[in-house]
C-alpha positions as CSV (number, residue, x, y, z in Angstrom):
1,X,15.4,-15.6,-6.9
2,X,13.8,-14.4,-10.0
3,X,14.5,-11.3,-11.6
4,X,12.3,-8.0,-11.3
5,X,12.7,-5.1,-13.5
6,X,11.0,-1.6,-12.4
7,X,10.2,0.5,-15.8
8,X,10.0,3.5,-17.0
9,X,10.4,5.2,-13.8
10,X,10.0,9.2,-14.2
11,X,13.4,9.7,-11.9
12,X,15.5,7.2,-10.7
13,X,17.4,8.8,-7.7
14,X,20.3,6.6,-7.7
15,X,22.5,8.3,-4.3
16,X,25.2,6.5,-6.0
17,X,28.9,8.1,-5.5
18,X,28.1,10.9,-8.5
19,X,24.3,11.2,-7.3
20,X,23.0,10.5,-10.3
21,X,19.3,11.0,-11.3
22,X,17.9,9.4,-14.2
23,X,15.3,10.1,-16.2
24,X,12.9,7.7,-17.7
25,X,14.8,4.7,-16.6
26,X,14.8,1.1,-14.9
27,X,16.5,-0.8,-12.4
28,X,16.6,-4.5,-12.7
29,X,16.9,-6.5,-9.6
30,X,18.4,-10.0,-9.4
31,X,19.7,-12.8,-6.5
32,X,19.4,-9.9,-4.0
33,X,20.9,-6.9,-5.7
34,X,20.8,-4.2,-8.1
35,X,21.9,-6.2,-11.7
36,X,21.5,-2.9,-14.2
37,X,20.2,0.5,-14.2
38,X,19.2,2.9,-17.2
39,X,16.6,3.2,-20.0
40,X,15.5,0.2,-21.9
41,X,16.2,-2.6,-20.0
42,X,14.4,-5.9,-20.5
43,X,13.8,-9.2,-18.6
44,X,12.5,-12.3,-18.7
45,X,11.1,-12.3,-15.0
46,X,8.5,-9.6,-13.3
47,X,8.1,-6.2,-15.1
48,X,6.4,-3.7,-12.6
49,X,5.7,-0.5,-14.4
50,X,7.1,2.9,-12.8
51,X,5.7,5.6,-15.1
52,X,4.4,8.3,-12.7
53,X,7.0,7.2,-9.9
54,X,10.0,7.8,-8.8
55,X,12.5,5.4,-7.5
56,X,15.0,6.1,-4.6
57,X,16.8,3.7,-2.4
58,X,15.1,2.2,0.8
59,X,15.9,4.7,3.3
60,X,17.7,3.7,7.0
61,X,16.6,4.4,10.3
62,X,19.1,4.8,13.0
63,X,17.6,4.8,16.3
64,X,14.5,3.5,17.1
65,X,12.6,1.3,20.2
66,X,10.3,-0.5,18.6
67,X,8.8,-2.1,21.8
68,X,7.7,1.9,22.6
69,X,4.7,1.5,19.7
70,X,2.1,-0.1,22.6
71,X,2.7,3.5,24.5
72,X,2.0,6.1,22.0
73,X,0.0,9.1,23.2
74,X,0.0,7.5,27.1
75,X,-1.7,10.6,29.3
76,X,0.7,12.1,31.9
77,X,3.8,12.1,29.4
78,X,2.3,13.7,26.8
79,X,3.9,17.1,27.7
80,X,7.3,15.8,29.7
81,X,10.7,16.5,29.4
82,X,13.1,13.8,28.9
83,X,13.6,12.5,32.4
84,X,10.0,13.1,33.6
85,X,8.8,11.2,30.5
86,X,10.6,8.3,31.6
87,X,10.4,7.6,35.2
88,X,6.3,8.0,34.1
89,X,7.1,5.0,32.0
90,X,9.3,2.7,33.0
91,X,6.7,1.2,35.6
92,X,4.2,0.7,32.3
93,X,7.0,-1.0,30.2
94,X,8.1,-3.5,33.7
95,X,4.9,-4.7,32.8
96,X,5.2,-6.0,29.1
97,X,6.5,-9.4,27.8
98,X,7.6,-11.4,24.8
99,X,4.4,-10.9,23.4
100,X,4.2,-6.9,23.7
101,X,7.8,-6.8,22.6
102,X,6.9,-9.4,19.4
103,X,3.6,-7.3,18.7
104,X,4.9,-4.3,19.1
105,X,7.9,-4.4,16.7
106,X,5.8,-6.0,13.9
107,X,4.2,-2.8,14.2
108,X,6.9,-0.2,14.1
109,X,8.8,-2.3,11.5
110,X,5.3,-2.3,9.2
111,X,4.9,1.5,9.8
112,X,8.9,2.1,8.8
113,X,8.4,-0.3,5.5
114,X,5.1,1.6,4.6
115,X,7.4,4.9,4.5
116,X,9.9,3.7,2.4
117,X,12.5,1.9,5.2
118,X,14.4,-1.0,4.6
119,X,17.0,-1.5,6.8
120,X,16.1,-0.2,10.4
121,X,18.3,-0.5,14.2
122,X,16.9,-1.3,17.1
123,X,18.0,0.1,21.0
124,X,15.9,-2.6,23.1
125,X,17.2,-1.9,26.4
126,X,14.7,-3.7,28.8
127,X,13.9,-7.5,29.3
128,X,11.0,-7.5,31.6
129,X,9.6,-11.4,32.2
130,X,10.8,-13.4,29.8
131,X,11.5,-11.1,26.7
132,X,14.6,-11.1,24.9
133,X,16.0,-9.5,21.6
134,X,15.2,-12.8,20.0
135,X,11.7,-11.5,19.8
136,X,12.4,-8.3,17.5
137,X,14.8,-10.3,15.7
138,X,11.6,-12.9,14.8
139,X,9.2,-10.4,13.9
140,X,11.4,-8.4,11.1
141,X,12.6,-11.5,10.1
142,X,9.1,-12.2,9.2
143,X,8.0,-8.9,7.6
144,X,10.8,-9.7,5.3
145,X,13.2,-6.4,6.8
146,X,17.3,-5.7,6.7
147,X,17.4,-5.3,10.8
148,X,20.2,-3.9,12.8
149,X,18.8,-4.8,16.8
150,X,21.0,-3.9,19.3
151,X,21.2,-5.8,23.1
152,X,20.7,-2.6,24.9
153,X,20.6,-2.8,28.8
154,X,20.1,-0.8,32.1
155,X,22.2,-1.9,35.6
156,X,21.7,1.4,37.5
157,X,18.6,1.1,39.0
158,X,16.6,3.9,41.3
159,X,18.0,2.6,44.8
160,X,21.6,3.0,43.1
161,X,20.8,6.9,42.2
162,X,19.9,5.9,38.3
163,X,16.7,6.4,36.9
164,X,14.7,3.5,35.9
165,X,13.1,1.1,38.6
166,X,15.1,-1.7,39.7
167,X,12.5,-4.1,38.8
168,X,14.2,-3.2,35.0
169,X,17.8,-3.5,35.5
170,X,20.1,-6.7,35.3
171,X,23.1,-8.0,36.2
172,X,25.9,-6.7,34.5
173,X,27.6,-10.0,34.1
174,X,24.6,-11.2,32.9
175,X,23.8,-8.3,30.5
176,X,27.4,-9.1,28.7
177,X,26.6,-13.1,29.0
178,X,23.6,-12.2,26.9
179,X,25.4,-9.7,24.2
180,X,28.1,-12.7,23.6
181,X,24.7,-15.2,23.1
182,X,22.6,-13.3,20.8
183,X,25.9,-12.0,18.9
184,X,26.6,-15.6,18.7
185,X,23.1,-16.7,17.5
186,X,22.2,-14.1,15.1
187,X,24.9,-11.5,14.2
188,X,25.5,-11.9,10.2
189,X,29.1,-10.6,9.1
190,X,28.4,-11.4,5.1
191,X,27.8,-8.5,2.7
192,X,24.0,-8.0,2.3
193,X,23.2,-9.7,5.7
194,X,19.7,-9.3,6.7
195,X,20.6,-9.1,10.7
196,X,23.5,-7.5,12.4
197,X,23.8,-7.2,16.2
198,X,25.1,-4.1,18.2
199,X,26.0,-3.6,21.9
200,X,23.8,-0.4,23.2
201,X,24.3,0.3,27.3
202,X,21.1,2.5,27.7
203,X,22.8,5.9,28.6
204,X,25.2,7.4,30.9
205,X,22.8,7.6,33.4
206,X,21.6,4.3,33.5
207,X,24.8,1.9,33.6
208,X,28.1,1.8,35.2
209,X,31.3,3.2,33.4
210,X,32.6,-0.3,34.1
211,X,29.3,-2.0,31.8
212,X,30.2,0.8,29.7
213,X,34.3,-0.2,29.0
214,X,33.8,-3.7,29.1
215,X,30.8,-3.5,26.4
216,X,33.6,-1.8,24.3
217,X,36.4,-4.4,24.4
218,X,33.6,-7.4,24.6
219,X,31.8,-5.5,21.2
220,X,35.4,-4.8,19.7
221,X,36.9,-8.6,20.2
222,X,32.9,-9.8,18.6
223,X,33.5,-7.5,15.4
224,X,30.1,-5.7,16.1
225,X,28.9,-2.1,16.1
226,X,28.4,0.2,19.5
227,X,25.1,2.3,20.4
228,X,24.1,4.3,23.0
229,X,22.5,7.7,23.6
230,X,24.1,10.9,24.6
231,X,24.3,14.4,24.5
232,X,20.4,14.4,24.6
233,X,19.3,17.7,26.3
234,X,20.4,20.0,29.4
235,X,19.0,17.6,31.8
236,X,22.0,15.1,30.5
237,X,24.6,17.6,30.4
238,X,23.9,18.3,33.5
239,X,24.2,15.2,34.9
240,X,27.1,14.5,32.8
241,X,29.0,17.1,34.6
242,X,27.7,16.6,38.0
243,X,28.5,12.8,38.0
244,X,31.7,12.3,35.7
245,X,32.9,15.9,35.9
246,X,33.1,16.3,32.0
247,X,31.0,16.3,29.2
248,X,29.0,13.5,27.3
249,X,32.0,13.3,24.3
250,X,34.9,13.4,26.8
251,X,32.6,10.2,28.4
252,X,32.3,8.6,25.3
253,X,36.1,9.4,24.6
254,X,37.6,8.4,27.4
255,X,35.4,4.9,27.8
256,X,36.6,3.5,24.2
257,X,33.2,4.8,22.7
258,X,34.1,6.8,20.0
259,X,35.3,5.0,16.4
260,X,33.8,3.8,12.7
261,X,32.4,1.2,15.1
262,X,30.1,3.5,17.1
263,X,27.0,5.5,16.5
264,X,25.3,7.4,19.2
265,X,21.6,8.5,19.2
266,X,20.2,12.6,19.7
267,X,23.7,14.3,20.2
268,X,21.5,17.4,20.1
269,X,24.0,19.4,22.6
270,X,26.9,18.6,21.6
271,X,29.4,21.2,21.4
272,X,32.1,22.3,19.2
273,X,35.0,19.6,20.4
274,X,32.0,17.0,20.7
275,X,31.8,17.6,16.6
276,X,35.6,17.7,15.9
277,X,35.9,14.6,18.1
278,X,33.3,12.8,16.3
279,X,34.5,14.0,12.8
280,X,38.1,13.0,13.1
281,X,37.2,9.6,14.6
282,X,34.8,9.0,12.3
283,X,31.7,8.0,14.8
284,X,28.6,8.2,14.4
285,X,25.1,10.1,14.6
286,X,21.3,9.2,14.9
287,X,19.9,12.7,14.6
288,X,16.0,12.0,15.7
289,X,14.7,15.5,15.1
290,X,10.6,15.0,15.5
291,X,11.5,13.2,19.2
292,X,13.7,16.1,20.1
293,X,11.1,18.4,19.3
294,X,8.2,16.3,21.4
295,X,10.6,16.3,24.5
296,X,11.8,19.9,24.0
297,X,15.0,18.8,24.1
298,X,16.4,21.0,21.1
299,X,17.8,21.3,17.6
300,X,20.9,19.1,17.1
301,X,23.6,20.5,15.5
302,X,22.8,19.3,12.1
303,X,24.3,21.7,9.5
304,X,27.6,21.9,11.8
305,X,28.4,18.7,11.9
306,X,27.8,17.7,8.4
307,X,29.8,20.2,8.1
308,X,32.5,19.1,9.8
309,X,32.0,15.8,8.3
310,X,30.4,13.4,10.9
311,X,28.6,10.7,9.8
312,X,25.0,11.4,10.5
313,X,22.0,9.1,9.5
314,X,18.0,9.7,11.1
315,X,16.5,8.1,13.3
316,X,12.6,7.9,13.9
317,X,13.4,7.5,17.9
318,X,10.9,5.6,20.1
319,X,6.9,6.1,19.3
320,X,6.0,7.2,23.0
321,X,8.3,9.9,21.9
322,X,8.0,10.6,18.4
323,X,4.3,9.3,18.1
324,X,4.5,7.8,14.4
325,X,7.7,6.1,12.8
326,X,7.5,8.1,8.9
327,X,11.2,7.9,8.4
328,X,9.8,10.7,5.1
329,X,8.2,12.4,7.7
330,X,12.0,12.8,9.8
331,X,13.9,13.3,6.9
332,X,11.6,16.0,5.8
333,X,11.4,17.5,9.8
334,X,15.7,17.7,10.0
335,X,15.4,19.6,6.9
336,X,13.1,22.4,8.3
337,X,14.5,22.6,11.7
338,X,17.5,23.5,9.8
339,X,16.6,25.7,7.8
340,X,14.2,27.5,10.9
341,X,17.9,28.5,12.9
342,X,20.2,28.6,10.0
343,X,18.2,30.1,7.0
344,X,15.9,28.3,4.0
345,X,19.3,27.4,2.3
346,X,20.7,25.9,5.5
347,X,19.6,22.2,4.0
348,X,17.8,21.4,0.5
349,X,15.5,18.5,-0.1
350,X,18.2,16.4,-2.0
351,X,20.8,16.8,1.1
352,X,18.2,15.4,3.7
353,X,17.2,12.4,1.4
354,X,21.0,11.6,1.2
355,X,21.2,11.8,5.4
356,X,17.9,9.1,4.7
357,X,19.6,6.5,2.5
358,X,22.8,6.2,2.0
359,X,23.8,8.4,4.8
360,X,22.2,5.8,7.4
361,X,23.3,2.8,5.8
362,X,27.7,4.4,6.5
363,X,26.4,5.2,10.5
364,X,25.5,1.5,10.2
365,X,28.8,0.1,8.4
366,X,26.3,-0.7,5.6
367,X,28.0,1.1,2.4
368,X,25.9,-2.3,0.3
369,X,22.9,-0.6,0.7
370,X,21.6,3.2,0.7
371,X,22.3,3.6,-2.8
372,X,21.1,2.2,-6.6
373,X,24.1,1.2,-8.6
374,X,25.0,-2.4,-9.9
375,X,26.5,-4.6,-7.6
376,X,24.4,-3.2,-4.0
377,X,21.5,-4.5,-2.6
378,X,18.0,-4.5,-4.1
379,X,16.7,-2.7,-1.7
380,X,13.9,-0.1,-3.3
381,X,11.5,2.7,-2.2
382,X,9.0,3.5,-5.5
383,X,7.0,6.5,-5.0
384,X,3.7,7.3,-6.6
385,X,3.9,11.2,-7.9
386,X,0.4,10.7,-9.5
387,X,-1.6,11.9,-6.6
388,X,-2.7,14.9,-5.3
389,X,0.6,15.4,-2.7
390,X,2.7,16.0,-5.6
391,X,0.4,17.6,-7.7
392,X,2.0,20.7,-9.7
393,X,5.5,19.8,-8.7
394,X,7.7,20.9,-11.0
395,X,10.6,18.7,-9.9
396,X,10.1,15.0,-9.2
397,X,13.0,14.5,-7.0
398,X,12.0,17.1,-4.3
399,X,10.0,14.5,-2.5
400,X,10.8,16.2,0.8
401,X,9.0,19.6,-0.4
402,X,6.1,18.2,-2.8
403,X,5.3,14.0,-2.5
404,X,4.0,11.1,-0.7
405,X,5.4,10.5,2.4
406,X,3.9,6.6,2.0
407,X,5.9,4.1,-0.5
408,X,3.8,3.1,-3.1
409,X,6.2,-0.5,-3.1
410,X,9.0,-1.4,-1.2
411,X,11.7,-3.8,-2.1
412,X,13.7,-5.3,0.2
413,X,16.8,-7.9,-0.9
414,X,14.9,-7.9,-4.2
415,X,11.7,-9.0,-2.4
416,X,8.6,-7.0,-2.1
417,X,7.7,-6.6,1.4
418,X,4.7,-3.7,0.5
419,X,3.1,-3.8,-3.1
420,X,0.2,-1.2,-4.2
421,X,0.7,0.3,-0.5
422,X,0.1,-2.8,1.7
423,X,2.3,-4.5,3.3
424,X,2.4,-7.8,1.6
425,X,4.6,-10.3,4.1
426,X,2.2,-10.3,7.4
427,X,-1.6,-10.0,8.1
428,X,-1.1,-6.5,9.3
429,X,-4.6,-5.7,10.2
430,X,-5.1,-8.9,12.3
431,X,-1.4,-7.4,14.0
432,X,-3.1,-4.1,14.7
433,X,-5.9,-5.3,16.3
434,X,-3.7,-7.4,18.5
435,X,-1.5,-4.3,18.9
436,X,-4.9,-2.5,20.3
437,X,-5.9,-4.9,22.0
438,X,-2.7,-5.5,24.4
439,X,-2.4,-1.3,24.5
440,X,-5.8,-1.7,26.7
441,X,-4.4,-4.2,28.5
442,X,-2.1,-1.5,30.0
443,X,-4.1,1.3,29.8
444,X,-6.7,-0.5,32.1
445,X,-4.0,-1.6,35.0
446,X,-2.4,2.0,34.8
């Protein structure tokens, strides 16, 4: 791969261990990953000029259901709460196919890449006629995106007392069957892999504990991560208590799903033990703030457990419940939900851009990337400060208070995936229209 050297750069947020920011400097890119970074570096490959940008890493998403993009905005849901929301949709998503699922992540991967994302999860937890994580795994593999899927999966269905339809559950022993075939097919253990594969169980409330104990040894013996949701509002709580008698961390905790190896998505109720659990065994945390907000399900406990010294990373969440997937637009949401219950120094800019990089790459066991230094990946967010969104601000790096919340370009294993603002590696308008034009498709059988 030939080399590319970004120049002159205003700032150069580097998120390295010292958090260095740099001023009037380059970063050269080579085979993959970062090769130098400082002023006055030279090359005898690509030289893309930076004056009037500044350069951060690619930021990480979390959580995310990519297949959710075809049901943005759907009538009926608009105003739900959590549990409403979803028995509205599960009867419009039994309906999609490898197609939808295909179409629709090209989408949601695009709009993340477009807001500075390079390495982004994915909790697909329904397979309805014929689709399979194989068809996410193919359509970031051809925008040119670091992908984290995870086999999700739902076995409780309505006649059993869970929530979704049982036209969308599976067969538990087909559900692990699966996880050991796409671990097996896909699941890259190298530094600077471009696909990892996770387990993800749906929730609590819509698989067995057995599914949820044998997904732990089965994703512990495969060397691969854990994902699920919990803790998401007081309708889960609730049913926490009511069905286990104890709460979501105790669940997790007594189930083998807490550990480095585990990340769960929302937490937003968890309570004081929940945090001290989750900071001394060093799991995870997709805080997905906008989607919390849209489903009134309330403000996760940011601040304390940051505090306390879980590993937290954002996540954009599904975009029938977030609406868009800016992970800028998150990052910059956390930061004020924070500071709205805690006080306007409860979180600064530079804090919630460290949760967006490198902060989401250690939730996903990925310390080579989330941070510029020599030896990590190339993977690169360049923002234009020229325009009018950062117009007057005195302090480059603040992207979160004055800048664009769209990437100018976007490097991802040293390959530029959107240059000049477009996204370079698909035919994203001809996707869109596709996108559209299956979206009616559903709208009309509704």
């Amino acid at each position: 791969m030939p080399e590319t050297l970004l120049k002159n750069a205003d700032m150069v947020v580097t998120m390295d261990d010292d958090r260095r920011e740099l001023i009037g400097s380059d970063v050269l890119l080579r085979d993959g990953r970062v090769a130098a970074v400082g002023p006055g570096l030279d090359t005898s490959g690509e030289v893309i000029q930076a004056k009037g940008c500044v350069i951060t890493p690619g930021l990480v998403n979390t959580h995310h259901h990519l297949y959710q993009s075809l049901t943005r905005a759907v009538p009926g849901v608009q105003d739900a709460l959590l549990f409403g929301w979803l028995r509205t949709l599960y009867p419009i998503w039994a309906r999609f196919g490898p197609e939808e699922i295909f179409v629709s992540a090209q989408v949601g991967l695009a709009e993340l890449a477009l807001s500075g994302c390079t390495l982004s999860s994915d909790h697909l937890y329904l397979y309805p006629n014929g689709a399979r994580l194989d068809d996410t795994i193919v359509a970031a593999s051809d925008l040119g995106m670091r992908f984290h899927p995870t086999r999700g999966a739902m076995s409780i269905g309505e006649s059993d007392g869970g929530l979704p339809p049982d036209s969308l559950v599976e067969r538990e022993r087909y559900i692990l069957e699966d996880c050991i075939r796409v671990i097996d097919a896909h699941h890259d253990t190298r530094e600077g892999a471009m696909c990892r594969v996770g387990v993800a169980p749906c929730s609590p409330f819509s698989v067995s504990r057995d599914l949820m104990r044998e997904a732990a040894f089965l994703a512990r013996d495969k060397g691969v991560m854990l994902h699920t949701h919990l803790a998401e509002n007081d309708e889960d709580i609730a049913y926490s208590l009511e069905k286990f008698g104890c709460r979501p961390g105790q669940y997790a905790e007594d189930l083998g799903w807490t550990g480095a190896d585990v990340w769960h998505a929302h937490c937003v109720k968890l309570d004081r033990q929940e945090i001290d659990l989750f900071a001394k065994s060093r799991t995870g945390v997709a805080h997905c703030p906008c989607s919390n907000c849209r489903l009134g399900s309330g403000i996760a406990p940011l601040r304390e457990m940051r505090d306390a010294g879980v590993r937290v990373g954002f996540g954009v969440d599904g975009s029938a419940s977030n609406d868009c997937g800016n992970l800028m637009s998150e990052a910059r949401q956390a930061m004020l939900l924070q500071r709205v219950t805690r006080g306007a120094n409860a979180m600064s800019a530079r804090e919630a851009l460290d949760v967006a990089t490198r902060g989401g790459a250690d939730v996903l066991g990925r310390p080579d990337c989330g941070r510029i230094a020599v030896g990590k990946r190339a993977d690169i967010a360049v923002w234009d400060i020229s325009g009018i969104e950062a117009a007057g601000s005195w302090d480059p790096a603040a992207l979160l208070l004055a800048g664009p919340a769209r990437v100018r370009d976007l490097f991802v294993e040293g390959r530029g995936v959107v240059r000049g603002g477009t996204v370079t590696t698909i035919d994203l308008p001809a996707v869109i229209a596709r996108q559209n034009t299956l979206a009616q498709r559903l709208a009309e059988t509704v």
